[in-house]
N, C-alpha and C positions, 0 to 999 in steps of 0.2 A: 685777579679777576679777568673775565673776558671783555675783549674790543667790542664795542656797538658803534655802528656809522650809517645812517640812513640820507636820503635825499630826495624832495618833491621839488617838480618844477614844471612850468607851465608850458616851456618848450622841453622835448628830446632830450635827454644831458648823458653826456660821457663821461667816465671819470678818469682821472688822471693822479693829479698832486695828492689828493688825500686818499685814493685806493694804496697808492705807495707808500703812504705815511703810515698806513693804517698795518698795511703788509709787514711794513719792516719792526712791529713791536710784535709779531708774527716769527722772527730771525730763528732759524735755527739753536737751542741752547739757550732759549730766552725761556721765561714763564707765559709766553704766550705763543705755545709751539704745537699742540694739541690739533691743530685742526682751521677752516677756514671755509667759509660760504657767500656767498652775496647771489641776490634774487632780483632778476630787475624786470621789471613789468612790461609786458605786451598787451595793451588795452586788458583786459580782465584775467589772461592766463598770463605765468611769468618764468620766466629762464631761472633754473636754478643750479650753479653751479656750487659744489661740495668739496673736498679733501681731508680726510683726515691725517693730513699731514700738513710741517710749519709754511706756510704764508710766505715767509722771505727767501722761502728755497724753492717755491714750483713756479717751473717753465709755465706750466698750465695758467696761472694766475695774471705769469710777464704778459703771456702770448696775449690775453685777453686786454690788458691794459695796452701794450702797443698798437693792436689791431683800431682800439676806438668803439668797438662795437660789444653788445650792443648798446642802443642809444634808447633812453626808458627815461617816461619823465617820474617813477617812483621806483627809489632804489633803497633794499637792503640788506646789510653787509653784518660779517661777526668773526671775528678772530677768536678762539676757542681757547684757555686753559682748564683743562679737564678739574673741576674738585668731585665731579659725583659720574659714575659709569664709563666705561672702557674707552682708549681712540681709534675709533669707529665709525665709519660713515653714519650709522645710524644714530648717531650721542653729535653728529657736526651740523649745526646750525648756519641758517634760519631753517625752519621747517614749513610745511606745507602742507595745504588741506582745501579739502573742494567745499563749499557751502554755496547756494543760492545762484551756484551757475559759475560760481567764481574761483579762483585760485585766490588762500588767504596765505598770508606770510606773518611768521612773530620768530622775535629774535629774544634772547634776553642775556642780562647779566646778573646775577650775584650767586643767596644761596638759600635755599627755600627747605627750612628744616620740619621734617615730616609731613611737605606735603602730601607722600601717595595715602596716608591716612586720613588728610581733612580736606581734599580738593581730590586726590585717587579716586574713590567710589564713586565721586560722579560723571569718569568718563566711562561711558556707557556706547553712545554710538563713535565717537572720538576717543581711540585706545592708541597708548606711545608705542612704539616699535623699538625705542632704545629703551634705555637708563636712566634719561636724565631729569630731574628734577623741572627744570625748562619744559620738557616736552610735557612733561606731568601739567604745566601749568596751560600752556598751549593747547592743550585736549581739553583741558578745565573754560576753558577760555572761551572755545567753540560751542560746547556745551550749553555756556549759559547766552552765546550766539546765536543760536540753532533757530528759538522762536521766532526769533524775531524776524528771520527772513522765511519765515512761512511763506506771506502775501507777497513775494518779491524785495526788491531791494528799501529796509529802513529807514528814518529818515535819519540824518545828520545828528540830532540830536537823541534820539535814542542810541543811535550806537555808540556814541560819547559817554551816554548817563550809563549803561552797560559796561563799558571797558571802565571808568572812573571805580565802578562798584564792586569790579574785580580785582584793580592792583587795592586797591582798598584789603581788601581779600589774603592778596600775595603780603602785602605790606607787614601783616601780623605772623607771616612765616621767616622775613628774613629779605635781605637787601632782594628790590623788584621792582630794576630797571628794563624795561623794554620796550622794542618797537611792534608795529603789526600794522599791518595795511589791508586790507579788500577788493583792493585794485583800482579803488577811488579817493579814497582817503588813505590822510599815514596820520598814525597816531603813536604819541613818543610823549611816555612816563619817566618821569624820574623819581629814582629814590635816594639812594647809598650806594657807596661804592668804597674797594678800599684806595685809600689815597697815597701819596707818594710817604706821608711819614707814617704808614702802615693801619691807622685810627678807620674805622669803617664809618663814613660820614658821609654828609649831602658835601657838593652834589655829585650826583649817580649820570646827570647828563648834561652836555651844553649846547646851544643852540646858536644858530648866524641867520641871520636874513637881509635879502638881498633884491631892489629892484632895479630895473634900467632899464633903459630904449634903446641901447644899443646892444648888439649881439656879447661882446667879450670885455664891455664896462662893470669890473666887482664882481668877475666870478674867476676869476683866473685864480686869484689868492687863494679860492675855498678850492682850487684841484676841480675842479666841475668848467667842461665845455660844453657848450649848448649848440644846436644846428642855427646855423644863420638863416637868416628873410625870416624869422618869425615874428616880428615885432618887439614890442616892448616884454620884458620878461623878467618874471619873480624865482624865486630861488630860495629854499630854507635847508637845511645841512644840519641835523646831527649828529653827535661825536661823543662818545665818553668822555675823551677830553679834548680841549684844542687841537686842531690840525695845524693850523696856519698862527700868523699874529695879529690877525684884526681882533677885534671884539665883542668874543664868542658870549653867551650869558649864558649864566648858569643857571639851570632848571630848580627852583625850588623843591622843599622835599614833600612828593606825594605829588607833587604837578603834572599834570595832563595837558598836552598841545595835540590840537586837531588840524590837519593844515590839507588843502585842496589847491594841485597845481600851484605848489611852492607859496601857497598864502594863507595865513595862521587866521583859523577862522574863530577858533574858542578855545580858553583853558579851563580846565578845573583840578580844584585842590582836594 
């Protein structure tokens, strides 16, 4: 299955240890060699870089990593193993879509069986550009979106009880792990995933959080640098699976996290 890696935080954050972690299951000749993306936010619009090629072998991805930039306090990331349509920029994740003023982003992992037939018909004004199952879901996604940013931006909790009611949705097609944000919120479902003894089981994602008043106190291990003089500052990171060895927690199955500037504001199951 494919890599999922997200990050919200209250300051700026670069990434470092876990874009490299995340890259190198990414290697050349691996099964996770398909493709690579991460989307990091600029107040409501966001930088999206793509490849449809392996993660552990582009200059493109080093050069970004070394450089530091840029610095986005909602980041996310997806290392691609193709199971459904060609490798192709168009099939490489995260994707992306304008609603309510904003650049929206969703990532996802597992494998969504027949969705273009029971979530398909409903992308009407949100239609996929690729193949993939993902984007099928992502259009779907938008869709049942749309209303609600009629009157401007939702509240908090409508857009929880809407995303909640969709992996709900995905869940009866098949593992539907994923991330998505709006440019204010990140919002990170877990379902299933396959796991290292092959069994397709929870969990689908893991989760860290992190606070301090000092600029580089407990984020160094999670690979994430923050801009200094910002104060006190929160941090939440997740991961398909562990990056680091602290003590990531594993998303229950069907669990929803809502988090704002790195601070988890609701779950739902």
């Amino acid at each position: 299955m494919c890599e999922l890696f997200a990050v919200s935080s209250r300051a700026p954050a670069r990434l470092s240890l876990s874009m490299r972690r995340l890259a190198a299951r990414g290697a050349p000749g691996g099964k996770l060699a398909d493709g690579w993306g991460v989307a990091c936010y600029d107040g409501f619009d966001a930088r999206l870089l793509r490849e449809p090629e392996p993660a552990g072998d582009s200059p493109w991805l080093d050069q970004v990593i070394k450089s530091g930039r840029p610095h986005s306090r909602i980041v996310i990331a997806h290392i691609r193993h193709a199971t459904r349509g060609s490798i192709a920029l168009a099939n490489t994740q995260p994707f992306a879509r304008e609603l309510g003023g904003r650049v929206h982003v969703f990532a996802h992992n597992g494998m969504l069986a027949a969705i273009e037939h029971t979530i398909g018909p409903s992308c009407r004004r949100y239609r996929p550009v690729g193949e993939t199952d993902s984007e099928v879901a992502f259009c779907g996604l938008m869709e049942r979106l749309a209303p609600l940013w009629d009157d401007g931006a939702p509240s908090a909790e409508a857009r929880l009880e809407t995303l909640a009611r969709f992996a709900e949705e995905l869940r009866s097609l098949g593992p539907a792990n994923f991330l998505y944000s709006d440019g204010e919120l990140l919002f990170a479902h877990g379902h299933r995933r396959t796991q290292e003894d092959g069994r397709i089981s929870p969990p689908g994602l893991t989760v860290l959080s992190r606070k301090s008043a000092a600029e580089h106190d407990g984020f160094a291990a999670a690979g994430v640098t923050l801009e200094t003089d910002c104060g006190p500052q929160s941090l939440t990171v997740f991961a398909s699976v562990p990056l680091t060895d602290e003590d990531w927690r594993p998303l229950r199955e069907g669990e929803m996290v809502m988090v704002r500037e790195g601070e988890q504001l609701a779950m739902r199951f």
